[in-house]
N, CA, C and O atoms as a GROMACS GRO file, in nm:
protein
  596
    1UNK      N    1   1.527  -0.063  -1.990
    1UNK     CA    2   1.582   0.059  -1.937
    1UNK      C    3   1.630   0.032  -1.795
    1UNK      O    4   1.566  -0.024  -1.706
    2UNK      N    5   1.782   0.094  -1.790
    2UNK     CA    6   1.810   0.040  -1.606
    2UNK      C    7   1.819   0.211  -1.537
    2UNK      O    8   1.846   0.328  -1.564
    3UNK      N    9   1.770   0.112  -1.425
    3UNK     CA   10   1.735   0.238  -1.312
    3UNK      C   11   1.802   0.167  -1.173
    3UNK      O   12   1.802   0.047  -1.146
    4UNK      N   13   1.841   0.245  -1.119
    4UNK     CA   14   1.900   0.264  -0.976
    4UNK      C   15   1.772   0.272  -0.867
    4UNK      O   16   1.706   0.376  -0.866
    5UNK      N   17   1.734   0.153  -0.767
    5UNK     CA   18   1.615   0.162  -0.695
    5UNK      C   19   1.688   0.234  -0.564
    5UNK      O   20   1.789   0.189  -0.510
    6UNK      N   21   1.613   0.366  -0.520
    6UNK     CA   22   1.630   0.432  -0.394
    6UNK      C   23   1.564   0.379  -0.250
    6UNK      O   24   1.578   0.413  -0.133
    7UNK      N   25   1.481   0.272  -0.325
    7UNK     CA   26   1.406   0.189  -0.176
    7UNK      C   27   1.366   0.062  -0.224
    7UNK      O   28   1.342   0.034  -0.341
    8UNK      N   29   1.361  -0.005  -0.137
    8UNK     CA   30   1.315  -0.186  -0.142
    8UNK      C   31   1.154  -0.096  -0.229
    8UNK      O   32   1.093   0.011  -0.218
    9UNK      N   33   1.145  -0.263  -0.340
    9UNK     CA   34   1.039  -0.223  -0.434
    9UNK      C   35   0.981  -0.357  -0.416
    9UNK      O   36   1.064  -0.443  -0.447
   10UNK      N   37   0.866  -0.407  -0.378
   10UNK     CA   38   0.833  -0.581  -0.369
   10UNK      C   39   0.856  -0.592  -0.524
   10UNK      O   40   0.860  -0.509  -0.616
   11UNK      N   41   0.878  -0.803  -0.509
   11UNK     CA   42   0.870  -0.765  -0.697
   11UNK      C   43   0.963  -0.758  -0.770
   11UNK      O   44   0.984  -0.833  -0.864
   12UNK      N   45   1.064  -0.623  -0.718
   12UNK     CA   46   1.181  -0.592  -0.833
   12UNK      C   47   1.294  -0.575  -0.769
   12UNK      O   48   1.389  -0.621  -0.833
   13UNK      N   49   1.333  -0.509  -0.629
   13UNK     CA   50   1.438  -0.522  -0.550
   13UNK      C   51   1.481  -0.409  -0.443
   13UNK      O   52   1.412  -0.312  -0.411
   14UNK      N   53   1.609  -0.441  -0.393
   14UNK     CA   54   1.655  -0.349  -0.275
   14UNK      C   55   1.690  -0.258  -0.345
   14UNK      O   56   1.698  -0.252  -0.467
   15UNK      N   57   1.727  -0.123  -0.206
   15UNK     CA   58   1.775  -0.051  -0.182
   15UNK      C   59   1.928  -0.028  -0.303
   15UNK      O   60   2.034  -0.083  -0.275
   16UNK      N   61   1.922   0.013  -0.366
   16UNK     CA   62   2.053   0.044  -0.455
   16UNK      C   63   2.096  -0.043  -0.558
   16UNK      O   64   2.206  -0.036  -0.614
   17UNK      N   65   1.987  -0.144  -0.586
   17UNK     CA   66   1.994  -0.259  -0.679
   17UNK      C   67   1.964  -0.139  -0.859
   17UNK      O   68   1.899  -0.043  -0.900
   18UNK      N   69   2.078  -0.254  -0.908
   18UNK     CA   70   2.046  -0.174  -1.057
   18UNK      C   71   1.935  -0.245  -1.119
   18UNK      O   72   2.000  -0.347  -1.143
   19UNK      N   73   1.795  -0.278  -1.173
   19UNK     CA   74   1.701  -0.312  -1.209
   19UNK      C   75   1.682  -0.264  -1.383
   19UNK      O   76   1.720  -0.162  -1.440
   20UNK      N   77   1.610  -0.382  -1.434
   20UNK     CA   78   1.567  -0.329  -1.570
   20UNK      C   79   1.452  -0.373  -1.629
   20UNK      O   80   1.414  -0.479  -1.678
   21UNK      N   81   1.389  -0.224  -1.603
   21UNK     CA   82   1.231  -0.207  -1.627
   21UNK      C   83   1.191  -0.121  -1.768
   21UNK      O   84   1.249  -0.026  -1.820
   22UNK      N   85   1.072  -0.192  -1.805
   22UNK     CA   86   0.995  -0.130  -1.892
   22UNK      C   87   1.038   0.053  -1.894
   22UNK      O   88   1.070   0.072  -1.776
   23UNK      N   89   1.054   0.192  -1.971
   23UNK     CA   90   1.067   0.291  -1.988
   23UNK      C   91   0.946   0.340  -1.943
   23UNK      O   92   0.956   0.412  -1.844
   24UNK      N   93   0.833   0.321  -1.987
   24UNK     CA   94   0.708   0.374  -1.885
   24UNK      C   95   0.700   0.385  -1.729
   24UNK      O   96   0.658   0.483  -1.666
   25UNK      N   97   0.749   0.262  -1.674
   25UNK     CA   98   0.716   0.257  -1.558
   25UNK      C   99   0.848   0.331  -1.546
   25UNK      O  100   0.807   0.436  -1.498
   26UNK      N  101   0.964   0.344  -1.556
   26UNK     CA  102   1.056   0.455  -1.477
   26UNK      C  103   1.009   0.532  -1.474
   26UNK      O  104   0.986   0.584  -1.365
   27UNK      N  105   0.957   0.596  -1.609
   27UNK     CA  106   0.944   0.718  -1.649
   27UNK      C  107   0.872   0.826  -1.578
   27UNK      O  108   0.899   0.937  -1.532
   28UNK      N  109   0.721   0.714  -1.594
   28UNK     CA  110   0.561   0.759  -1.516
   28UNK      C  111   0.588   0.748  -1.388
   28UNK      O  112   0.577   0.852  -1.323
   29UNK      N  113   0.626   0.640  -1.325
   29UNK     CA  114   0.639   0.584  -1.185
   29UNK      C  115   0.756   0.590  -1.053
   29UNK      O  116   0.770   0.673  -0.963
   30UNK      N  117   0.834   0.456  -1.088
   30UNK     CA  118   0.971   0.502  -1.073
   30UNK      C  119   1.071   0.641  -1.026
   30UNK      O  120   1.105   0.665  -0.911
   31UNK      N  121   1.100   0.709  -1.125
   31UNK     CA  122   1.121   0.832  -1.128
   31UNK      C  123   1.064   0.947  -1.077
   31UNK      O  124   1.140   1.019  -1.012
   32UNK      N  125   0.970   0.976  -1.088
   32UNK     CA  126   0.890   1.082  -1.014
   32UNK      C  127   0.898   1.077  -0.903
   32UNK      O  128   0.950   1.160  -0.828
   33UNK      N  129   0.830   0.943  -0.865
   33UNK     CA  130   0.807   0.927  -0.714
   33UNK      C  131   0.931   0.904  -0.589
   33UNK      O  132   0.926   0.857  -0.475
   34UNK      N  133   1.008   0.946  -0.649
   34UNK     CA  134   1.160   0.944  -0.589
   34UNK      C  135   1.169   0.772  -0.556
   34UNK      O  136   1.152   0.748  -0.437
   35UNK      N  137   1.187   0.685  -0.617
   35UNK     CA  138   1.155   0.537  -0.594
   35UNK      C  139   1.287   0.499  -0.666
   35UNK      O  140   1.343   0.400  -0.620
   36UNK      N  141   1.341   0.556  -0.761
   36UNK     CA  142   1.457   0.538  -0.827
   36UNK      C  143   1.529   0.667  -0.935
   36UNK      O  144   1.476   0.772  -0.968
   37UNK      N  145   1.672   0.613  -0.974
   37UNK     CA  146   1.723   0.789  -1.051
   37UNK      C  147   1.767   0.696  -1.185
   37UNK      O  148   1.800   0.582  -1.155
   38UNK      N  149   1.771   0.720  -1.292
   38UNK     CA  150   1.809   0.671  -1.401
   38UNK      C  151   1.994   0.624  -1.365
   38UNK      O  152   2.069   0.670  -1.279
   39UNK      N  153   2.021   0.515  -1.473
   39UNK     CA  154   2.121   0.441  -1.430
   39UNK      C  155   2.219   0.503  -1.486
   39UNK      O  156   2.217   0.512  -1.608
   40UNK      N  157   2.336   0.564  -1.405
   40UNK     CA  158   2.414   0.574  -1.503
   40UNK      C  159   2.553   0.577  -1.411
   40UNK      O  160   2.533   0.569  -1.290
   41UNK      N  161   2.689   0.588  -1.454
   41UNK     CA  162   2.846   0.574  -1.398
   41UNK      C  163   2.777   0.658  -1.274
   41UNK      O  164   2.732   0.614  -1.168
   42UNK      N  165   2.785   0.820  -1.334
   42UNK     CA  166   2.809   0.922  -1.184
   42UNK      C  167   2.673   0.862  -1.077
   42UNK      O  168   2.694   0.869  -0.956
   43UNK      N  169   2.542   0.806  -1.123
   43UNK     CA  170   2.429   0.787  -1.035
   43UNK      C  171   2.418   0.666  -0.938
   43UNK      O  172   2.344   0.660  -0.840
   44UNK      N  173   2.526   0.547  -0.992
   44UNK     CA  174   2.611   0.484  -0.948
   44UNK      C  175   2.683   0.481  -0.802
   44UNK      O  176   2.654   0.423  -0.698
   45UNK      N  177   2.780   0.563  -0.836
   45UNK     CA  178   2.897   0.677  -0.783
   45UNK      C  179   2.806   0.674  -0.645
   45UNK      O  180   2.809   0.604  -0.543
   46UNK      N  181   2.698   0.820  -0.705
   46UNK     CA  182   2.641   0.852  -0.614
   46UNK      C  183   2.518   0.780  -0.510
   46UNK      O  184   2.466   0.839  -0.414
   47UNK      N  185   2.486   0.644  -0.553
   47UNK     CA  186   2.400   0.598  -0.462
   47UNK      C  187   2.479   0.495  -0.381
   47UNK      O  188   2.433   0.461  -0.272
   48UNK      N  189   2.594   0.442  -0.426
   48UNK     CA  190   2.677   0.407  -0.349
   48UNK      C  191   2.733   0.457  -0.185
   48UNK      O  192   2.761   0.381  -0.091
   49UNK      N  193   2.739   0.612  -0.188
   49UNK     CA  194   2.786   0.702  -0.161
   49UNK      C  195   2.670   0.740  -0.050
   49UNK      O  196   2.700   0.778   0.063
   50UNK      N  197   2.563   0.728  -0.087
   50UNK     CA  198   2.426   0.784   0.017
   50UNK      C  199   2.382   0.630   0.025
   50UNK      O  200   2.259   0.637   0.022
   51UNK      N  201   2.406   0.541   0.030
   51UNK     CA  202   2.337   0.402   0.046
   51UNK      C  203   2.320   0.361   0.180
   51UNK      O  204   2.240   0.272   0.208
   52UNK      N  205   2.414   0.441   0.295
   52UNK     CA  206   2.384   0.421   0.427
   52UNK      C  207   2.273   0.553   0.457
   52UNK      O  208   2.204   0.541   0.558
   53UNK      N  209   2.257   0.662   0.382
   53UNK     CA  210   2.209   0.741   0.430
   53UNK      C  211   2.026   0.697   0.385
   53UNK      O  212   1.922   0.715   0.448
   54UNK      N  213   2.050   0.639   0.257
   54UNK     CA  214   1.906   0.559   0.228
   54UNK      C  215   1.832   0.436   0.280
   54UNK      O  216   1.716   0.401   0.263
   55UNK      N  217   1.936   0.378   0.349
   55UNK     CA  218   1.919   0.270   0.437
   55UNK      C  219   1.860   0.356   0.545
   55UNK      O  220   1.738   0.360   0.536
   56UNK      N  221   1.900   0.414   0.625
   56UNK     CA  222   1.829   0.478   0.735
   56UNK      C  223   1.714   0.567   0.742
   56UNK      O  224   1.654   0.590   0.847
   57UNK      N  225   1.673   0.629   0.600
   57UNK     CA  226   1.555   0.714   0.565
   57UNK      C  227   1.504   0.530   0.586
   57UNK      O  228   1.468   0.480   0.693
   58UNK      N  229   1.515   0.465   0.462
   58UNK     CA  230   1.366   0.350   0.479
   58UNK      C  231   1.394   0.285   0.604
   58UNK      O  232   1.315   0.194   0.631
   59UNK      N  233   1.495   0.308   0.697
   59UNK     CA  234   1.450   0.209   0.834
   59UNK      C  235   1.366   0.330   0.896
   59UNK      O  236   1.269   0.282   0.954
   60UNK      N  237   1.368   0.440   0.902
   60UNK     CA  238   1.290   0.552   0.961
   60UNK      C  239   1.145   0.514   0.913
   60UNK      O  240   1.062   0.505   1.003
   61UNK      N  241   1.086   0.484   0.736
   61UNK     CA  242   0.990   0.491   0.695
   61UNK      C  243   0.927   0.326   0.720
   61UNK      O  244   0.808   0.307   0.693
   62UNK      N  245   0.984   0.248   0.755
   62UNK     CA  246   0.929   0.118   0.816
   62UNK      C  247   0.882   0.157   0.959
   62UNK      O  248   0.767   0.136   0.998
   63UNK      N  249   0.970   0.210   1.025
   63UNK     CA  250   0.938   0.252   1.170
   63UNK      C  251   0.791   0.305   1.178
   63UNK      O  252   0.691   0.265   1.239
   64UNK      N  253   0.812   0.393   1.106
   64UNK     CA  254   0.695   0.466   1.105
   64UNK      C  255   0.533   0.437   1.020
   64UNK      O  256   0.430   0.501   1.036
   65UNK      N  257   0.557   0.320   0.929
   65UNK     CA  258   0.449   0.246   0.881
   65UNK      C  259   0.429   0.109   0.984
   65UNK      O  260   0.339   0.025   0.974
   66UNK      N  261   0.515   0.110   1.064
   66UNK     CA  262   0.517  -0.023   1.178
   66UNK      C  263   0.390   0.080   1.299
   66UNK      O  264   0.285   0.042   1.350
   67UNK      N  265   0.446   0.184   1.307
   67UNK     CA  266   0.382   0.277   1.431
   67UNK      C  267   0.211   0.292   1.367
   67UNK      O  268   0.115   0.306   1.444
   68UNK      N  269   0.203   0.288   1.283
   68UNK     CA  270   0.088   0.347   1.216
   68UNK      C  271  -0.011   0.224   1.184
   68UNK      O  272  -0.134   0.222   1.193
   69UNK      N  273   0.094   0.102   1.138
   69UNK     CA  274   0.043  -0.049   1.160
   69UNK      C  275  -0.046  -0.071   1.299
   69UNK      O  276  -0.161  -0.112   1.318
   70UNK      N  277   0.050  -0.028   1.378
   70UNK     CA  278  -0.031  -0.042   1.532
   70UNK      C  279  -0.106  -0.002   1.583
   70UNK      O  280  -0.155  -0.027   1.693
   71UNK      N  281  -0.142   0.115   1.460
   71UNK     CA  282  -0.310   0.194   1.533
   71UNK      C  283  -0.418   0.092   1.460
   71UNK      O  284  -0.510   0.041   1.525
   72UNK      N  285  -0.403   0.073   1.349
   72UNK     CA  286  -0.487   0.018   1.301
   72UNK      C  287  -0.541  -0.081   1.399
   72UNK      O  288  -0.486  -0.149   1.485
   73UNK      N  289  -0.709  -0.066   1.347
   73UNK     CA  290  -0.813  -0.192   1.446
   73UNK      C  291  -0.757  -0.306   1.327
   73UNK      O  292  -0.714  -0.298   1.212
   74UNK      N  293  -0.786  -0.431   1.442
   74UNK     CA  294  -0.772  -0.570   1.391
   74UNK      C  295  -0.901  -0.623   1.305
   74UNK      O  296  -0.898  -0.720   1.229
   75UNK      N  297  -1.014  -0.539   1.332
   75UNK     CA  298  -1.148  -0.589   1.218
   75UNK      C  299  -1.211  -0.472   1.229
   75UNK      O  300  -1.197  -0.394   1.324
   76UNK      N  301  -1.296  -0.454   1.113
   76UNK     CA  302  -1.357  -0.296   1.042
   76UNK      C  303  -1.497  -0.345   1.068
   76UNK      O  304  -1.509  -0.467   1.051
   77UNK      N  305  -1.628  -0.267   1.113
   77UNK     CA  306  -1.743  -0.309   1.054
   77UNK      C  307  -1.796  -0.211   0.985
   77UNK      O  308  -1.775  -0.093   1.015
   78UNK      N  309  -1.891  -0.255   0.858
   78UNK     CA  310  -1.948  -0.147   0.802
   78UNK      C  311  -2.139  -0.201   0.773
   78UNK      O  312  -2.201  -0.307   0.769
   79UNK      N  313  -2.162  -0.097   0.763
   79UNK     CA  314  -2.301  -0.138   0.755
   79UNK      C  315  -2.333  -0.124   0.585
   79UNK      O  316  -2.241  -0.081   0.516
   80UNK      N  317  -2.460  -0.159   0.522
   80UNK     CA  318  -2.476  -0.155   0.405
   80UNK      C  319  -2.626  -0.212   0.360
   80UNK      O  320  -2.666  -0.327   0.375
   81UNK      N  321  -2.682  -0.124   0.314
   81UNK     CA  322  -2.799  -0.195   0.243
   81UNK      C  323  -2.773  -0.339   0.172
   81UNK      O  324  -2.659  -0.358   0.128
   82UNK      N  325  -2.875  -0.447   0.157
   82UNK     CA  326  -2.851  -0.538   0.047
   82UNK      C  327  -2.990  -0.614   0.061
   82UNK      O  328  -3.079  -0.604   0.145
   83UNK      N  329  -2.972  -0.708  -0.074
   83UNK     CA  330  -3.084  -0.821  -0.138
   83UNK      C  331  -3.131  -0.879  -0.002
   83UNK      O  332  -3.074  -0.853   0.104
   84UNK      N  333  -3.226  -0.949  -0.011
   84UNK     CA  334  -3.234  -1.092   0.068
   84UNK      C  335  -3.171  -1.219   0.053
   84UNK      O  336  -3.197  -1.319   0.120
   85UNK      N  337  -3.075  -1.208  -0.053
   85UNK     CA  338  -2.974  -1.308  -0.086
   85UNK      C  339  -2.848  -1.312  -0.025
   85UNK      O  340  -2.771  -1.408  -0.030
   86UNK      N  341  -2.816  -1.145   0.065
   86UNK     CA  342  -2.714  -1.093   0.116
   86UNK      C  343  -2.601  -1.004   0.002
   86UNK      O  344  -2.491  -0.956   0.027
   87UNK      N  345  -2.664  -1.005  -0.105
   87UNK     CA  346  -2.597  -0.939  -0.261
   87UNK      C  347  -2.586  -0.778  -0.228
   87UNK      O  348  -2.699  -0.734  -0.250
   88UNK      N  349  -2.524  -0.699  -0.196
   88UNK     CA  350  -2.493  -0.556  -0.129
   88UNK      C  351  -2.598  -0.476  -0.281
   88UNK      O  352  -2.618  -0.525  -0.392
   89UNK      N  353  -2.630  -0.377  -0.239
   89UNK     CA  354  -2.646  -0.288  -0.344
   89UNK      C  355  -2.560  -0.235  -0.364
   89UNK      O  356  -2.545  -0.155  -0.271
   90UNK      N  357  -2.442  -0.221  -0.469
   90UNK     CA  358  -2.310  -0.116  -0.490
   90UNK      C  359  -2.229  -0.201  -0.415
   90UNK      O  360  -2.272  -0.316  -0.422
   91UNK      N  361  -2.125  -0.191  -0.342
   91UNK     CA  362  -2.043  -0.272  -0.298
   91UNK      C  363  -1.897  -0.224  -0.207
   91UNK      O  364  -1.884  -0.106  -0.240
   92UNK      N  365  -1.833  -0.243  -0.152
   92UNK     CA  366  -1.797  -0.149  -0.070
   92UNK      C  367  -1.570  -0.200  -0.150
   92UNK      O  368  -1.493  -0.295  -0.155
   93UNK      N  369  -1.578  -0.066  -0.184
   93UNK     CA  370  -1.414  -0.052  -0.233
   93UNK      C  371  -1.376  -0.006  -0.138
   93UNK      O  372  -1.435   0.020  -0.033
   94UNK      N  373  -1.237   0.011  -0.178
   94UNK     CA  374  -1.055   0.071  -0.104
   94UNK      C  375  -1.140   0.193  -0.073
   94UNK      O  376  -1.213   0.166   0.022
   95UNK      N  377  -1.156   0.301  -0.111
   95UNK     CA  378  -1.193   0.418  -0.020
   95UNK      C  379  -1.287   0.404   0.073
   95UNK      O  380  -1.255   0.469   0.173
   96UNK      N  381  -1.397   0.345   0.085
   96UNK     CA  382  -1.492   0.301   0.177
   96UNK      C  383  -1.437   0.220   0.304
   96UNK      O  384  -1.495   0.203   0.411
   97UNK      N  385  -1.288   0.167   0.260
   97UNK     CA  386  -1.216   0.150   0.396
   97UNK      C  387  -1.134   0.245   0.479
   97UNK      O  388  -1.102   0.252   0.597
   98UNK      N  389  -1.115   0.315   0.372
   98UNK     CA  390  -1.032   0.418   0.370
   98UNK      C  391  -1.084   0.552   0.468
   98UNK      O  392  -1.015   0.596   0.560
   99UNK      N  393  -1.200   0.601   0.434
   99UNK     CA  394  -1.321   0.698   0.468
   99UNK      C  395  -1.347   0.570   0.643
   99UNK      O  396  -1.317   0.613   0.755
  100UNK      N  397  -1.382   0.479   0.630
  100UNK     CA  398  -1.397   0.444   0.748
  100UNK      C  399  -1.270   0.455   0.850
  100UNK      O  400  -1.267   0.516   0.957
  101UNK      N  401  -1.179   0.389   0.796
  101UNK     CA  402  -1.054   0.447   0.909
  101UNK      C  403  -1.015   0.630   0.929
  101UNK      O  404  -0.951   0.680   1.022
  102UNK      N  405  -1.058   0.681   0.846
  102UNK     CA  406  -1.042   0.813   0.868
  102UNK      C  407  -1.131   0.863   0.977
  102UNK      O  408  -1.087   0.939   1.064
  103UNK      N  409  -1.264   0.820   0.974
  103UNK     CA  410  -1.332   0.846   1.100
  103UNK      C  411  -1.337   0.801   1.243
  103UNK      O  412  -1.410   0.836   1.335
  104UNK      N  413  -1.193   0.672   1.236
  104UNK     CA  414  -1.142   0.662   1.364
  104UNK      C  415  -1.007   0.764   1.338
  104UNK      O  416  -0.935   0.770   1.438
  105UNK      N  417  -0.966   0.835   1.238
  105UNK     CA  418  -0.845   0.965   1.295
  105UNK      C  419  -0.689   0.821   1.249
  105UNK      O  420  -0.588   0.815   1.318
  106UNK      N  421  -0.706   0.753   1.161
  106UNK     CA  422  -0.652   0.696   1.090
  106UNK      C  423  -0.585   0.739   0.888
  106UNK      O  424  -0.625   0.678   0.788
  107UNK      N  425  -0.499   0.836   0.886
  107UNK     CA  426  -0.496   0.823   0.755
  107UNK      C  427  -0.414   0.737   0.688
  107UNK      O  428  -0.313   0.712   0.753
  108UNK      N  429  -0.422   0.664   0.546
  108UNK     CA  430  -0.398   0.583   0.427
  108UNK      C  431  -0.455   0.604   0.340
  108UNK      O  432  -0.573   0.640   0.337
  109UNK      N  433  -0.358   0.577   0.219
  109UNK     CA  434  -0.371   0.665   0.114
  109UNK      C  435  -0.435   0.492   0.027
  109UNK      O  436  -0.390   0.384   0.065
  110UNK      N  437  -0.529   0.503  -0.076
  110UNK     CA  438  -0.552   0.428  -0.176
  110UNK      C  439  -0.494   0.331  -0.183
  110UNK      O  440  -0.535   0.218  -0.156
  111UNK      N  441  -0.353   0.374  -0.236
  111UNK     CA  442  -0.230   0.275  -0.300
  111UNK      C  443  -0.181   0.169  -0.212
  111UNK      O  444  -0.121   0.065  -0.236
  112UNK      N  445  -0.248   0.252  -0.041
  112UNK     CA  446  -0.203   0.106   0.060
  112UNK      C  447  -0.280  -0.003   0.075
  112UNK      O  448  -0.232  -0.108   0.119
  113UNK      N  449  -0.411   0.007   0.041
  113UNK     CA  450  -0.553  -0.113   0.071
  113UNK      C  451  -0.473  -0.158  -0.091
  113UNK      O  452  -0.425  -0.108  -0.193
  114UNK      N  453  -0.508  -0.332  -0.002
  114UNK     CA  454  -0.495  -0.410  -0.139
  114UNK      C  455  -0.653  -0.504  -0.086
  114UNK      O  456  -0.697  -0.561   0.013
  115UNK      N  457  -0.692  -0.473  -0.217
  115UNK     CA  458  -0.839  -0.597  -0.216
  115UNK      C  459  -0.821  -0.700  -0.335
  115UNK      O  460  -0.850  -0.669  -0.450
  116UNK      N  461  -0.772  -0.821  -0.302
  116UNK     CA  462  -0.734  -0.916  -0.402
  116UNK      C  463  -0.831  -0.954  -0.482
  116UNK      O  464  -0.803  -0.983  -0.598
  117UNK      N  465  -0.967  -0.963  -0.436
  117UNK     CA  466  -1.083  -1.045  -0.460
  117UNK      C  467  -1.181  -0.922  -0.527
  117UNK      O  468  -1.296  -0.935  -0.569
  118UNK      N  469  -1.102  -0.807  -0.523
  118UNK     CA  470  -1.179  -0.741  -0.606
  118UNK      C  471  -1.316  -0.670  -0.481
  118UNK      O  472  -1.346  -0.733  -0.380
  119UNK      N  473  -1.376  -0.543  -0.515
  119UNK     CA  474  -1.462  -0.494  -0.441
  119UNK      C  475  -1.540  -0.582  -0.396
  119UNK      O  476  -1.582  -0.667  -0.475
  120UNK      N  477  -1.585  -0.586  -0.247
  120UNK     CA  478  -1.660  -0.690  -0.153
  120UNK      C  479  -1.824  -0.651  -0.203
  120UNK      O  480  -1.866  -0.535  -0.211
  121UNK      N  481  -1.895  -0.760  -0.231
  121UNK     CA  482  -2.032  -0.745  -0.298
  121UNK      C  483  -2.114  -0.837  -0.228
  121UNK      O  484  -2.234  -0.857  -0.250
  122UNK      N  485  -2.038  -0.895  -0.136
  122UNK     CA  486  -2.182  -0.980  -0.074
  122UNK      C  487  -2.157  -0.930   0.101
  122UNK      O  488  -2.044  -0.890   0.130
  123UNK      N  489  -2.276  -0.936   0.222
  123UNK     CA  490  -2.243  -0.951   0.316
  123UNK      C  491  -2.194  -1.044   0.444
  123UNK      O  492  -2.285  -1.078   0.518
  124UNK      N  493  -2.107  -1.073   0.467
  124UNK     CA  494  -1.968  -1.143   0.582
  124UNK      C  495  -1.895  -1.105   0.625
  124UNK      O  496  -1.920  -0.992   0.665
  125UNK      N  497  -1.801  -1.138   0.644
  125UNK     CA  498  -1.636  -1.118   0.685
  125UNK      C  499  -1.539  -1.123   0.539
  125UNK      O  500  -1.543  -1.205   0.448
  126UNK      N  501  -1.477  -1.033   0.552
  126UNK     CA  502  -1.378  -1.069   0.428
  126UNK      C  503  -1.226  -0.980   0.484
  126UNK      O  504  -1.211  -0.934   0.597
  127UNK      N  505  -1.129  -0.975   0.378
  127UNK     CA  506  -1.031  -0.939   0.441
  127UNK      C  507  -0.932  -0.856   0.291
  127UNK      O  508  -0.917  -0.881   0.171
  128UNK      N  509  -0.882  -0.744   0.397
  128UNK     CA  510  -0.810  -0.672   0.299
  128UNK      C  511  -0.684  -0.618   0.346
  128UNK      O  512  -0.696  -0.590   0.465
  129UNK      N  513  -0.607  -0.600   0.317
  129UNK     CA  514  -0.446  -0.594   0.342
  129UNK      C  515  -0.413  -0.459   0.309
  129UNK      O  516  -0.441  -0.391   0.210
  130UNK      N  517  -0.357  -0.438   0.396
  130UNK     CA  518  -0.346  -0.269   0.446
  130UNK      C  519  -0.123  -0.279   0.434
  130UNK      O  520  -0.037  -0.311   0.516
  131UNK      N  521  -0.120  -0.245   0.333
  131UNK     CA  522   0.026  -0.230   0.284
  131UNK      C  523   0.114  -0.105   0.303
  131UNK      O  524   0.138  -0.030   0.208
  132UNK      N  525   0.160  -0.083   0.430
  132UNK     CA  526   0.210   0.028   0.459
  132UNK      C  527   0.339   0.053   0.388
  132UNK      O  528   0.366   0.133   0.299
  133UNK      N  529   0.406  -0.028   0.446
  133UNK     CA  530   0.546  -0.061   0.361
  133UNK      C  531   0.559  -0.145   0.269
  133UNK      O  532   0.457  -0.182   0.211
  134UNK      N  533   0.699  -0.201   0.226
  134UNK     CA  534   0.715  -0.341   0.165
  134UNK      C  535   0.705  -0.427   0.253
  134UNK      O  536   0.642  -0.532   0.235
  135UNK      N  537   0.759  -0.400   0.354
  135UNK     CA  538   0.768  -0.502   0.493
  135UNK      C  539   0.658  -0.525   0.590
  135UNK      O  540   0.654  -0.627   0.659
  136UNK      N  541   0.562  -0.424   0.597
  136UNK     CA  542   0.510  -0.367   0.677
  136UNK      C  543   0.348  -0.397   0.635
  136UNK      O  544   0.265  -0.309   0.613
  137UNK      N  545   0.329  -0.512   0.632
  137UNK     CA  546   0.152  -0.553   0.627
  137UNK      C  547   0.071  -0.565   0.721
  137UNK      O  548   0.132  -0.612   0.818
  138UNK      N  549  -0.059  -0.543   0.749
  138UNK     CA  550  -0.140  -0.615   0.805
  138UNK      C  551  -0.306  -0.627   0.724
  138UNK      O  552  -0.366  -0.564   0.637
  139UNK      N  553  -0.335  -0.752   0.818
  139UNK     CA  554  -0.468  -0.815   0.753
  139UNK      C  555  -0.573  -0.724   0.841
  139UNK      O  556  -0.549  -0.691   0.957
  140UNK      N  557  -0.682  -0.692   0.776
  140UNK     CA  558  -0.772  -0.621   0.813
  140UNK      C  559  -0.909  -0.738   0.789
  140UNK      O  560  -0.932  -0.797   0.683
  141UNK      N  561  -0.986  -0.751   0.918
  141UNK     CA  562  -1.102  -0.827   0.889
  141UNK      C  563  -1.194  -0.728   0.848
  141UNK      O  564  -1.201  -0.640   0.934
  142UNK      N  565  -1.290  -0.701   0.722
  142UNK     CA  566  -1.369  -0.587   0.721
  142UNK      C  567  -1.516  -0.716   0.714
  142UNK      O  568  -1.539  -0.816   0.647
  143UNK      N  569  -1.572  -0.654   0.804
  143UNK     CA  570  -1.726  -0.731   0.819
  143UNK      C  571  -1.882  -0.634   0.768
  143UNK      O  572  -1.918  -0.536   0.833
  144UNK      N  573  -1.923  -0.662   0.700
  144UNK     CA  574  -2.023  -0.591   0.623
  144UNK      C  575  -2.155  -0.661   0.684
  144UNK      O  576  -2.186  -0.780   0.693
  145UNK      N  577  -2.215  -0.552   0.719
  145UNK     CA  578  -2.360  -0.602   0.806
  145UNK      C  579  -2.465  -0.540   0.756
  145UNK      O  580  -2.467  -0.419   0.734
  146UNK      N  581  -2.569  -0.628   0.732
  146UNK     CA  582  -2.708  -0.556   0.705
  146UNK      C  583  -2.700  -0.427   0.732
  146UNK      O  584  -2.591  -0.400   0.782
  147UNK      N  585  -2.783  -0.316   0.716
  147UNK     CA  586  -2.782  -0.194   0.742
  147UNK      C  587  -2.923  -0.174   0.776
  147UNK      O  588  -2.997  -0.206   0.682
  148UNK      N  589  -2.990  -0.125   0.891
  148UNK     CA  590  -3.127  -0.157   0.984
  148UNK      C  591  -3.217  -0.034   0.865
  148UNK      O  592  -3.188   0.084   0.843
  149UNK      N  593  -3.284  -0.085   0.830
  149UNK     CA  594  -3.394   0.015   0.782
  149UNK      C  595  -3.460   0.109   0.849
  149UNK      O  596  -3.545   0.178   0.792
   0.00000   0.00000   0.00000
């Protein structure tokens, strides 16, 4: 199924590129989320037509995931019960980073924490990538510390 992308998509492409994706993901994804419009002559036409005006919404929305990049702290600490092996009880996910930057007056939504390695289960340093934009990353050191009885 081809679709017309309204913004850089990592992965699949720019700004006004015609792409051809699975029907689910337009359908569910894609589409809704104003991310792209189904392909067709007049949709064409018309993204041609607003392609400077969509260029400047996503240089506005980089700007502004760049500004928001820059609040972010360079390392997180969290505290946490665990084993004597350092094995966490439960383990600390994307919202638990999420809930912590909120209580420095930081919001991000879910969909921006990427944890490659899967929820952090032991206590150290580890690192999770805070994906504002396509362009627009940064590395987050999150350090998990005993938690004092």
């Amino acid at each position: 199924m081809d679709v017309i992308l309204l913004e850089k998509i990592s992965n699949l492409g720019e700004l006004g590129d015609l792409v051809s994706v699975k029907p689910g993901y337009a359908r569910n994804f894609l589409v809704p989320q104003g991310k792209a419009v189904w392909a067709s002559a007049e949709a064409k036409t018309r993204v041609d037509e607003r392609r400077r005006e969509l260029a400047q919404l996503d240089t506005e929305r980089r700007e502004v995931a760049q500004a928001k990049s820059d609040l972010l702290p360079a390392a997180l600490t969290l505290q946490r019960k665990a084993g004597e092996e350092g094995r966490l009880f439960g383990s600390v996910a994307a919202l638990d980073v999420i809930d912590s930057l909120a209580e420095m007056g930081i919001t991000i939504q879910r969909s921006e924490v990427s944890m490659p390695n899967g929820p952090i289960k032991d206590i150290g340093e580890h690192t999770v990538e805070i994906i504002l934009h396509p362009e627009v990353r940064k590395a987050l050191d999150v350090k998990v510390e005993l938690e004092d009885a």
